[in-house]
C-alpha positions as CSV (number, residue, x, y, z in Angstrom):
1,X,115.0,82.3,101.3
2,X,115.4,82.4,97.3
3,X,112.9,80.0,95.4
4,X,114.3,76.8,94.0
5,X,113.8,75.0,90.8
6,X,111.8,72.3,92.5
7,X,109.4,75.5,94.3
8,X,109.1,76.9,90.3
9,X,108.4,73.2,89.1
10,X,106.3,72.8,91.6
11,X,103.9,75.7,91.2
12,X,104.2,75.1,87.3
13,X,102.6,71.7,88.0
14,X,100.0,72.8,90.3
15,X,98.9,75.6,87.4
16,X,99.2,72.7,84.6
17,X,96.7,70.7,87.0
18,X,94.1,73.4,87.6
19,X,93.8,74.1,84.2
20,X,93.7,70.3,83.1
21,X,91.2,70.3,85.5
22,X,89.0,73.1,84.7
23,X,89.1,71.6,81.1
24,X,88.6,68.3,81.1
25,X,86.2,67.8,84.0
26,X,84.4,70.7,85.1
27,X,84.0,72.2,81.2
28,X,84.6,69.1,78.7
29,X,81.5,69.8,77.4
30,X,81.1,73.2,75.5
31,X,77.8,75.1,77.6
32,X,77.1,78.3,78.2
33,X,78.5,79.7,81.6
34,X,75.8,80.2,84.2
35,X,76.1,84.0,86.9
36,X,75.6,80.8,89.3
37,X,79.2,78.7,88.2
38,X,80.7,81.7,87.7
39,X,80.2,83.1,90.9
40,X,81.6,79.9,92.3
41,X,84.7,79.5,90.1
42,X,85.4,83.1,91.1
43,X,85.1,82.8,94.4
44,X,87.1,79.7,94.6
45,X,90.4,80.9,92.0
46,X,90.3,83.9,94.1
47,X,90.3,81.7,97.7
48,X,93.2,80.0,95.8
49,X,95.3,82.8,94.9
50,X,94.6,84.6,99.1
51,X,95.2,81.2,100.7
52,X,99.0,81.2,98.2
53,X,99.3,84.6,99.6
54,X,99.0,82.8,103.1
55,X,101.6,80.8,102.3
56,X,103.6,83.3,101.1
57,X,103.3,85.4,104.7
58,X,104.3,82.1,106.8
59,X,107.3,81.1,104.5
60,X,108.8,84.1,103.4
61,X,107.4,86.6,106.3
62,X,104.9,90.0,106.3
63,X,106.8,91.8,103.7
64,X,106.8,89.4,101.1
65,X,102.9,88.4,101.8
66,X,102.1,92.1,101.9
67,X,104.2,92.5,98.1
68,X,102.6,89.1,96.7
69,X,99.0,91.0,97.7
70,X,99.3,94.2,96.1
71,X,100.6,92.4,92.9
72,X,97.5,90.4,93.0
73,X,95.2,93.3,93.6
74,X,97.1,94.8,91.1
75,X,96.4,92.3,88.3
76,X,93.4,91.5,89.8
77,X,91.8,95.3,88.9
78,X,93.8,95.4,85.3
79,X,92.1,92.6,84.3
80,X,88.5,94.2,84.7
81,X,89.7,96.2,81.3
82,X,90.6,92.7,80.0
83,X,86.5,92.0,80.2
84,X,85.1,94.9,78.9
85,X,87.7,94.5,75.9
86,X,86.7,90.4,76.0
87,X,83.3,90.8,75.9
88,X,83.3,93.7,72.7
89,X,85.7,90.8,70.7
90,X,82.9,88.2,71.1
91,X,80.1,90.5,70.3
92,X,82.2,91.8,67.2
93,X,83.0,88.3,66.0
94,X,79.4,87.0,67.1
95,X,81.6,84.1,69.5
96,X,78.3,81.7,70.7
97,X,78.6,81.8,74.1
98,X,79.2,78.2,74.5
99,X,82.5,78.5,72.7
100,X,83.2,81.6,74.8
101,X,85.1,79.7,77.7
102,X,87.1,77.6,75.7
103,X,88.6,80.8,73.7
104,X,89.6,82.1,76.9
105,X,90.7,79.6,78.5
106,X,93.7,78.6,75.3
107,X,94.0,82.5,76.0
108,X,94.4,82.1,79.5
109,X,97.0,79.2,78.6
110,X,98.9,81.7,76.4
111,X,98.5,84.8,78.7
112,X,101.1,82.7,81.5
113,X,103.3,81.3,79.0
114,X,104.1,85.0,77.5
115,X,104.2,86.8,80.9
116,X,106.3,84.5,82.4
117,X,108.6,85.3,79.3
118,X,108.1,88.5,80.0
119,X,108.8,88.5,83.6
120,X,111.8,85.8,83.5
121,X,113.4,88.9,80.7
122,X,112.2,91.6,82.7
123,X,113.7,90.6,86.3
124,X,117.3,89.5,84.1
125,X,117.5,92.9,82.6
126,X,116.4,94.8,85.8
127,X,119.0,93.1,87.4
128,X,122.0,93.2,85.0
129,X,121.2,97.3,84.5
130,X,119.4,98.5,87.4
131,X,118.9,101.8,85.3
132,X,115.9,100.2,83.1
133,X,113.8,100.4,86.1
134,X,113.1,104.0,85.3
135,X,112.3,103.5,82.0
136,X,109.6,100.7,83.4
137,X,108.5,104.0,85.4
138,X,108.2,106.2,82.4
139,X,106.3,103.8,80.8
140,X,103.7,103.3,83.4
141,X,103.2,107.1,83.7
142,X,102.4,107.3,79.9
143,X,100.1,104.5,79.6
144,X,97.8,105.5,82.9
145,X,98.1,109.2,80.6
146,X,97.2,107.2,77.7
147,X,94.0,105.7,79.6
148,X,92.8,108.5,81.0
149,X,92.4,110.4,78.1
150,X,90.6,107.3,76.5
151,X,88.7,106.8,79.4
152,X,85.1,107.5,77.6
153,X,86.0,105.4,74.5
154,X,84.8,101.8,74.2
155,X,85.0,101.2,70.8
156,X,87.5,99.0,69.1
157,X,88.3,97.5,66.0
158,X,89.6,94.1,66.0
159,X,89.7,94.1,61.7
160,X,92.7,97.1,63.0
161,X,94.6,94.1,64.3
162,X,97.8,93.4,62.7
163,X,98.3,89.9,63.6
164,X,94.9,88.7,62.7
165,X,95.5,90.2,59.0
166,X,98.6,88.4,58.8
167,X,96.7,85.0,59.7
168,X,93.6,85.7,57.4
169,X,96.6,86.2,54.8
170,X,98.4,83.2,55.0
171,X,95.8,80.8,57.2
172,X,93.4,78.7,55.2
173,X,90.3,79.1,57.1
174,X,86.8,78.3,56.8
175,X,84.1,80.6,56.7
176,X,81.9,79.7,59.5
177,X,82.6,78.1,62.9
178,X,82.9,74.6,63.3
179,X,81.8,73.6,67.1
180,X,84.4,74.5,69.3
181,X,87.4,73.4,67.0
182,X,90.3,75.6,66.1
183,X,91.2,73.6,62.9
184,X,89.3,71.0,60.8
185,X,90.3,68.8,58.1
186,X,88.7,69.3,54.6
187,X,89.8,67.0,51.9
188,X,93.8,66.7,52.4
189,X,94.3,69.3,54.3
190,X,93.6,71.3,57.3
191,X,91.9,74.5,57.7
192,X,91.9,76.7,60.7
193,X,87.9,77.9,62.0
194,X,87.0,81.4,62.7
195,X,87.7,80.7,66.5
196,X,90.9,80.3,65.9
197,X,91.3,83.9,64.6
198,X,89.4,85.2,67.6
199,X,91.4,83.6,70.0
200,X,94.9,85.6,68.1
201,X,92.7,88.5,68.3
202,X,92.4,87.8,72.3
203,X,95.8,86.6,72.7
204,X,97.6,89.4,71.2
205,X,95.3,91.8,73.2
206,X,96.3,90.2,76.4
207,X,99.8,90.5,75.1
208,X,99.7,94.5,75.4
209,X,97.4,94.5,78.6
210,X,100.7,92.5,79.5
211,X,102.7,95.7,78.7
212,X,101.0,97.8,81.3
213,X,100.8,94.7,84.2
214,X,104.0,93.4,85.0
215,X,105.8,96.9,85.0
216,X,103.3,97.5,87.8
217,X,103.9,94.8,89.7
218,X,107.8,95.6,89.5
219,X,106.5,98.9,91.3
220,X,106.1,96.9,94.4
221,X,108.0,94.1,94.2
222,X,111.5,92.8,92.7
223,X,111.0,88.7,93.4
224,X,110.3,87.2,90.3
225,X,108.3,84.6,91.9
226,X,105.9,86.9,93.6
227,X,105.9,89.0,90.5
228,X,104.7,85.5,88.8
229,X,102.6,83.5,91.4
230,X,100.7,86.8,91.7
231,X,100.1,87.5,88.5
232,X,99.4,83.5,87.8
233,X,96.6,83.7,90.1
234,X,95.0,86.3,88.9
235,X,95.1,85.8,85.7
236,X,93.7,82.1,86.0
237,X,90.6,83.5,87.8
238,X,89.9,86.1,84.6
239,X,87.6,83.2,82.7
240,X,85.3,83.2,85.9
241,X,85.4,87.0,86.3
242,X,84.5,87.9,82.7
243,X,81.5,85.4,82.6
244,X,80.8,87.0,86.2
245,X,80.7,90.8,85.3
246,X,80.9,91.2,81.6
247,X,77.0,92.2,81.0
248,X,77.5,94.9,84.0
249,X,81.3,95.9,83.6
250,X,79.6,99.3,81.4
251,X,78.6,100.7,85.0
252,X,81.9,101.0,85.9
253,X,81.7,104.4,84.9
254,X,85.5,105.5,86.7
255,X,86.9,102.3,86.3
256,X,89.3,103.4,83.7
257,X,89.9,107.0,85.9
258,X,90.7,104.1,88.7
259,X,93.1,101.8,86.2
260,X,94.8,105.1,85.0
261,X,95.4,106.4,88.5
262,X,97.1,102.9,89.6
263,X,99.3,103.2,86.6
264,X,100.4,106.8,87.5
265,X,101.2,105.7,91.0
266,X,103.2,103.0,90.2
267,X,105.5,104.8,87.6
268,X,105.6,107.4,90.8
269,X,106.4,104.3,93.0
270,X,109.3,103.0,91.1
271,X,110.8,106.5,89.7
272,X,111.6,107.6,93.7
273,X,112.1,104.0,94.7
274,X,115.8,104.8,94.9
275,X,115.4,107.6,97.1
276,X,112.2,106.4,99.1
277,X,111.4,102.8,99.5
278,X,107.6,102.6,100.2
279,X,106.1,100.4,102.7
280,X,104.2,97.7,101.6
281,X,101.4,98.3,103.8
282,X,101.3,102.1,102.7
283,X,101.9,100.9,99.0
284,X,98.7,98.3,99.4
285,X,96.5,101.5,101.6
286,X,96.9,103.7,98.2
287,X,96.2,100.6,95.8
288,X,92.9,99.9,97.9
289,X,92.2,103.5,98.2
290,X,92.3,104.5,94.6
291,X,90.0,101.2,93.8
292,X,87.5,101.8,96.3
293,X,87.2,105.2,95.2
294,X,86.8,104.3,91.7
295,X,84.1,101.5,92.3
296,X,82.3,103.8,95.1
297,X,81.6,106.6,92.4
298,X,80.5,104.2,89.4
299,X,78.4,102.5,91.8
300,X,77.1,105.8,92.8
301,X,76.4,107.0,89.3
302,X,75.2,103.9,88.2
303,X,72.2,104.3,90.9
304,X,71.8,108.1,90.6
305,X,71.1,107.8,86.9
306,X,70.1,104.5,86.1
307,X,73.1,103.6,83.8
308,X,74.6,100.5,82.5
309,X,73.8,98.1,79.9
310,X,74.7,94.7,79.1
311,X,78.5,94.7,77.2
312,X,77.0,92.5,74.5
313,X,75.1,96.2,73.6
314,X,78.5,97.1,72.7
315,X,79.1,100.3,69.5
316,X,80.6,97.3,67.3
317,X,77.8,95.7,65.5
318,X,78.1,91.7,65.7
319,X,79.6,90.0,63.1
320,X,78.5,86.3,61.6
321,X,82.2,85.3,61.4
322,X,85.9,87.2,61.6
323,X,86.6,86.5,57.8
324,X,84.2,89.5,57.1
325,X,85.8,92.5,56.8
């Protein structure tokens, strides 16, 4: 049974809700995210996105609940690099942490808007020329290359991004923040704060975490909807996780040994898939496998030598505002 329009509008509400209530209610006030309210938030976006993969199994059968799973584990474990890389653009820019949930959660807002853009192209191309799927492949195999050779390097340079040098060129901003506004109005006319170039800077790096994503979940799925309801869940849960492990997410020593490997086996995935078609159960073993394995030896070396340090202890040295260069 193919979604319909209503089923799309219907799940679009329901996100539109959740966020209006995550801003409005539970954080209309700018505060500074407790382990504790994390820990819950994450517990419960994650109940959300298993209990939509229930309804996925009853509606649409094992198959499709077992696709709309890996795609959320998927996501799920390529947004841990989305914290570490989070938590060094707020201790670069010198984000208070008060002001640190709002910037992600207009970058959570954005993140679904562009991927579903992404994934409403994607799915029309793969569809009109089935032939682009192996390109999708190639790509994966080069970025999980691309991240295991950088696996030991941290370090990044936000004042490197292009977009943000084209707002500090042709945004008027002010030169310190101003609460949790994006733009202020001095005099006759309006002025854009220093959050406002932080949250381009996070926007535009969620944009190319986008890049390496969706093309994975395409490994194990063609259904646009799962592709999208998976990826919407998880995504809506990375506020929660990033307050929840972003001063431990440096003991995750093979985390990006993990990521890399995930890549690699989805470009694998969807470069045979016309020759082999993969169960989803064996598909979701190998996803789980790689993960565990990865998180079983940082934890190990975490304990054996005592590593690990808060992320805010990042090589970048904080910054009073993003106008400094």
């Amino acid at each position: 049974m193919e979604p319909t329009l209503l089923l799309w509008g219907a799940f679009a509400l329901f996100i539109v809700g959740m966020l209006a209530l995550d801003l409005f209610v539970f954080h209309r006030d700018a505060h500074e995210v407790s382990m504790r309210e994390a820990a819950i938030f994450s517990a419960v976006w994650i109940g959300l996105g298993l209990s939509f993969g229930g309804l996925i199994f009853l509606w649409q059968g094992a198959q499709a609940g077992g696709e709309y799973l890996a795609g959320y584990v998927i996501e799920k474990s390529l947004s841990l690099d989305n914290v570490f890389v989070f938590a060094m653009i707020f201790t670069y820019f010198a984000v208070p942490a008060r002001y640190q949930h709002r910037l992600l959660f207009w970058g959570v807002v954005g993140a679904i808007v562009f991927r579903a853009i992404f994934i409403g192209v994607g799915a029309t191309l793969l569809d009109a020329f089935h032939f682009l799927i192996y390109a999708l492949g190639i790509l994966l195999l080069i970025t999980g290359w691309r991240m295991w050779r950088t696996r030991d390097q941290h370090a990044m340079d936000p004042e490197r991004n292009p977009i943000l040098r084209l707002v500090r060129r042709f945004v008027p901003m002010t030169t310190e923040y101003r609460g949790q506004s994006f733009f202020v109005r001095d005099g006759a006319r309006w002025l854009a704060t220093p959050l406002f170039a932080v949250l381009v800077v996070v926007e535009s790096s969620d944009i190319m975490f986008a890049i390496d994503s969706i093309p994975a979940i395409f490994a194990v799925t063609d259904d646009a909807f799962i592709v999208f309801t998976s990826n919407a869940f998880a995504i809506l849960g990375l506020r929660s996780l990033y307050f929840l492990l972003a001063g431990m997410i440096t003991r995750f020593t093979y985390l990006k040994v993990g990521l890399s490997a995930l890549l690699v086996f989805a470009g694998i995935k969807i470069l045979i898939s016309d020759f082999y078609k993969m169960p989803v159960a064996l598909s979701l073993g190998v996803i789980v496998a790689i993960l565990g394995v990865s998180v079983a030896a940082s934890w190990w070396t975490a304990r054996r030598t005592g590593a690990g340090h808060d992320a805010g202890s990042s090589d970048q040295p904080a910054r009073p505002t993003p106008l400094e260069a």
